[in-house]
C-alpha positions, 0 to 999 in steps of 0.5 A, a space after each residue: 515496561 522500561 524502554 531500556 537495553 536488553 540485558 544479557 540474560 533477557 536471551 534466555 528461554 521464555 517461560 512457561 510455554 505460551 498459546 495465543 490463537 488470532 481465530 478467536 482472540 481480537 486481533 484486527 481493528 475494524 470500523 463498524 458501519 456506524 463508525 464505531 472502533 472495535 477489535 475482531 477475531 478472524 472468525 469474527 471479522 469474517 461472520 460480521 463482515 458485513 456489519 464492518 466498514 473496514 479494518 482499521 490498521 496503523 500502516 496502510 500496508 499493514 491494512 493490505 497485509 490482512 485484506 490478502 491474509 483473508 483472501 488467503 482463508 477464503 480461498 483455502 476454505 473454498 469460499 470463492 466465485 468458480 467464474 466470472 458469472 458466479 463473482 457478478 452474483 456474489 456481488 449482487 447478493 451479498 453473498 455470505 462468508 461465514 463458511 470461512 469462518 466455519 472453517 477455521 474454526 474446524 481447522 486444528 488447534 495447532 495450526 493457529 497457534 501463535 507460539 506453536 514450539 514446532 509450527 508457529 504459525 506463519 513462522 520458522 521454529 528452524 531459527 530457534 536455535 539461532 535465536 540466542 545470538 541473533 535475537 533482537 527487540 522488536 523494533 526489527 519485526 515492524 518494518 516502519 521501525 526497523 530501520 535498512 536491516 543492514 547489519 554493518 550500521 549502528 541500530 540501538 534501537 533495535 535492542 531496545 526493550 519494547 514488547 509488542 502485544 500479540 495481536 499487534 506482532 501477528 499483523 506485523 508478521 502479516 506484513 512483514 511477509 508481504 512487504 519485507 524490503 530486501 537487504 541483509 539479514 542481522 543473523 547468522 548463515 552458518 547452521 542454516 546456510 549463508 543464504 538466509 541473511 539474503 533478504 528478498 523484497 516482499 511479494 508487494 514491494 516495489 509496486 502499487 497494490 490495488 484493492 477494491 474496497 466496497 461499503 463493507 469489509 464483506 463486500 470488499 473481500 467479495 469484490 477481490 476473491 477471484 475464480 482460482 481456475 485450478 486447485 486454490 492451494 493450501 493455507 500457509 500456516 507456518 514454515 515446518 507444518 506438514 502441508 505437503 510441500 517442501 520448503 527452499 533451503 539456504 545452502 544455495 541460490 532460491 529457486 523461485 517457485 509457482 504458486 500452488 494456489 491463490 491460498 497459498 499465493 496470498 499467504 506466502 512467507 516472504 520471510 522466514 521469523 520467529 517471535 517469543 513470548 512473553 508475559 505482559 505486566 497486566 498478564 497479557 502475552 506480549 512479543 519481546 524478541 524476534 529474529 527475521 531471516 529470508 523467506 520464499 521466493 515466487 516466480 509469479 505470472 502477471 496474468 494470474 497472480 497480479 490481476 490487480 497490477 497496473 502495468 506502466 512503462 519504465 524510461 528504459 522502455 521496461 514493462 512493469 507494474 505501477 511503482 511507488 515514486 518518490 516524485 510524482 503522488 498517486 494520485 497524478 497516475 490515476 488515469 492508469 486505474 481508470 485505464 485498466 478497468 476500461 481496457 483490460 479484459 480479464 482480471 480484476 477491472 475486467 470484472 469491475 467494468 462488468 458490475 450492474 450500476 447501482 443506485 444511491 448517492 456517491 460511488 459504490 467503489 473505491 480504488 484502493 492504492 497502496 505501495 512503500 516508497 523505499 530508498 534501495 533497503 531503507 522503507 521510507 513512507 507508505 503511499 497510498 490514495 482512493 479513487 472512486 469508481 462507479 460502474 459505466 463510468 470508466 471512460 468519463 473517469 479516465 478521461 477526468 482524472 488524465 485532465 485533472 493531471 495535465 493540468 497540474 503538471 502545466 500549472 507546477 511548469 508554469 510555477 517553475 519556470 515563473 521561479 527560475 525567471 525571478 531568481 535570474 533578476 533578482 539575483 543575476 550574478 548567481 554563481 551556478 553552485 547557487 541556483 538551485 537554491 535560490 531558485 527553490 526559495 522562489 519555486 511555489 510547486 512544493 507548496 502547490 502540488 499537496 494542495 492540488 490533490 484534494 479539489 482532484 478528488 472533489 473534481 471526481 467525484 463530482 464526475 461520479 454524481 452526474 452520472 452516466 445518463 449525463 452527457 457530458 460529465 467530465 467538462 464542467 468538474 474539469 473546468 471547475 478543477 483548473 479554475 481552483 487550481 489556477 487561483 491557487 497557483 497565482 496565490 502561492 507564486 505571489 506569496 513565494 515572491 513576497 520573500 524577496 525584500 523590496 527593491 527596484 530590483 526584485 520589484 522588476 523580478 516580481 513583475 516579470 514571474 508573474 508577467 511569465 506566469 499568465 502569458 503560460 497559462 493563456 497561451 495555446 498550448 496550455 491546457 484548455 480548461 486554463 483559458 476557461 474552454 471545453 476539451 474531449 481528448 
């Protein structure tokens, strides 16, 4: 279909009416634990679990969004551990999740329907009448594409005539709810109330969502359902279904409300959409316009509805989750993870810490960490990282990857002042407008830091086949992590000052960057395994 503007008359009614149900048509990419591609309805993905890898989404956010909307099912279903006892058998076990599917398959028709007239699911039929004026292609409905929101800025784009198949427009709207950034909305507040265009960030935004994945898709969801300690709640299908609580309204400020349940926490409607369908050029029903307004407010308590949080401190002294930065990678905050499953004592890492060891080659476990770096409404880029876990080894772990982050931190100084040594020689009579920039050009820590990220993730999972029978299995890995790190810093400082043209000059800055270089990481207070030694700390 052309990529062209909508016309005018493109706001008129979709017809006839259309019926799309993600319970039994292929919606969710999935890698099968032989590798293999393939595409599975939520009955399905949740009878194969086990005969499933992962799934296998475009955005790791999107990947998220599902995992919570099958955790959402599951709890609804009543397919959950009733203790901590109960979670370490299902683990052990295996145990079975077809029951969910079971009961979605018994669930009423209509509560599935994507393109339900009155209760679409996971949707608002209230923005119906709004939809003429406010409408917009779909660009909107994907919150890589959407752009800020901000309805004051130029967003051709999101006029554009670019349907979305049905399955790729209910995963969006899957995360959409979860990870929406606040703003504006681009519609109306004058039948529904003004307080509609204000756009709330998404339950997940602003911080780092961790999951713990397994070697399958059922042992993942088995690892991240919890005992509910109360009603699990009810599924949240769609904005008008009569599930027996009243939705906020938009005349007034939200008053965030506690969730009901897990099932309800995890399938939230954090915005209030509405899509419409339409016929695709082969007959398939695709989405070609859409219409975002706010959604539901959550006053949510850490204890119980973050057990996955990595809480951190902010340099205002604010207690917070982990947040995405746009500064410092994840996977230099990894000791925060390893952190958590070794001190806390409840939630998810308590019951990780408490897993049997098992057997086999490499970890059983991976510390999933997903989060949208956004600058104010603007999503920027997902950022995310694995982290291997294995039972009993939380403490060589944690011990490992601090290490493994001090070092990096030293060497990236190192590089910087090694920088700024060679730009004051180079160029002495620098005016200051001019530093920074000749300084960059001299400064190897850009080039540094991604390459630093790989020999990490080598570094710990050599940690994790030593095992927990050994000793010691942090130093050797430490020690072979700074000795790569350390050959790598040289070669990229010296290649940043291979840039400055020959000259007696810059020939005397050369030498004193690198002179600087190696006297930093020989000295005393640089991190031991720098000067080939053991530390415990």
């Amino acid at each position: 279909m052309p990529d062209d503007p909508l016309p005018p008359d493109a706001l008129a009614p979709a017809h006839p009416p259309f019926a799309w149900d993600p319970r039994h048509s292929p919606c969710i990419p999935t890698v099968t634990v032989d590798g293999h591609s393939a595409h599975h309805s939520l009955c399905a993905l949740l009878r194969q679990a086990d005969e499933l890898s992962a799934v296998d989404c475009t955005s790791p956010g999107e990947g998220v969004a599902v995992i919570e909307y099958l955790l959402a099912i599951c709890f609804a279903a009543g397919v959950c551990p009733a203790s901590d006892e109960e979670w370490r058998e299902w683990i052990d076990t295996g145990r079975d999740l077809s029951s969910a599917a079971d009961w979605l398959d018994g669930s009423p028709d209509d509560s599935w329907n994507l393109f339900h007239p009155s209760a679409p699911l996971a949707q608002s039929s209230e923005l119906a009448e709004d939809f003429a004026e406010s409408g917009t292609g779909t660009a909107q409905l994907v919150i890589e594409h959407a752009g800020d929101y901000n309805q004051h800025f130029d967003h051709h784009h999101l006029e554009r005539r670019t349907p979305l198949p049905a399955a790729e427009a209910f995963r969006a709207v899957l995360t959409q709810h979860a990870y929406g950034p606040y703003g504006r909305a681009r519609m109306s507040g004058k039948r529904l109330g003004a307080k509609v265009t204000n756009l709330a960030a998404g339950r997940l935004t602003g911080r780092i969502r961790v999951v713990a994945l397994g070697r399958t898709l059922g042992e993942t969801v088995r690892l991240n359902l919890y005992p509910p300690h109360g009603p699990t709640g009810s599924l949240n299908t769609s904005w008008t279904a009569p599930d027996g609580f009243r939705r906020r309204e938009f005349r007034g400020e939200a008053a965030p409300r506690a969730p009901h349940g897990p099932a309800d926490l995890h399938s939230t409607l954090g915005r209030s959409i509405l899509l419409r369908p339409a016929a695709g050029p082969h007959g398939q029903t695709v989405v070609d316009r859409v219409l975002i307004g706010a959604g539901e407010v959550l006053a949510l308590d850490p204890e119980t509805h973050l057990q996955d949080a990595v809480f951190g401190t902010t340099t205002s002294g604010v207690r917070k989750p982990l947040w995405p930065s746009p500064t410092r990678a994840l996977w230099q905050q990894a000791h925060a993870l390893y952190s958590s499953v070794r001190d806390d004592r409840t939630g998810l890492y308590a019951r990780l810490r408490s897993l049997r060891p098992r057997g086999g080659v490499g970890a059983p476990y991976q510390l999933w960490a997903v989060g949208l770096l956004a600058n104010k409404t603007l999503p920027v880029i997902w950022t995310q990282g694995s982290y291997p876990y294995a039972p009993h080894m939380e403490r060589h772990l944690h011990t490992a990857s601090y290490r493994g982050s001090v070092l990096a931190e030293y060497l990236a100084w190192s590089l910087k002042k090694a920088a700024l040594v060679a730009a004051e020689t180079a160029f002495p009579a620098m005016r200051a407008a001019d530093e920074a920039g000749q300084v960059a050009r001299l400064d190897a820590r850009h080039m540094f830091w991604p390459a630093a990220e790989d020999p990490f993730h080598e570094m710990l999972d050599d940690v994790i086949d030593r095992g927990p029978e050994d000793d010691d299995p942090v130093s050797e890995p430490c020690l072979a992590y700074a000795a790569v790190l350390l050959e790598t810093a040289r070669a990229q400082l010296l290649q940043r000052l291979d840039g400055l043209p020959l000259s007696d000059r810059n020939n005397l800055a050369r030498a004193r960057a690198v002179r600087l270089f190696e006297n930093l990481v020989t000295a005393g207070k640089a991190p031991a395994e720098l000067r080939g030694e053991t530390t415990h700390d």
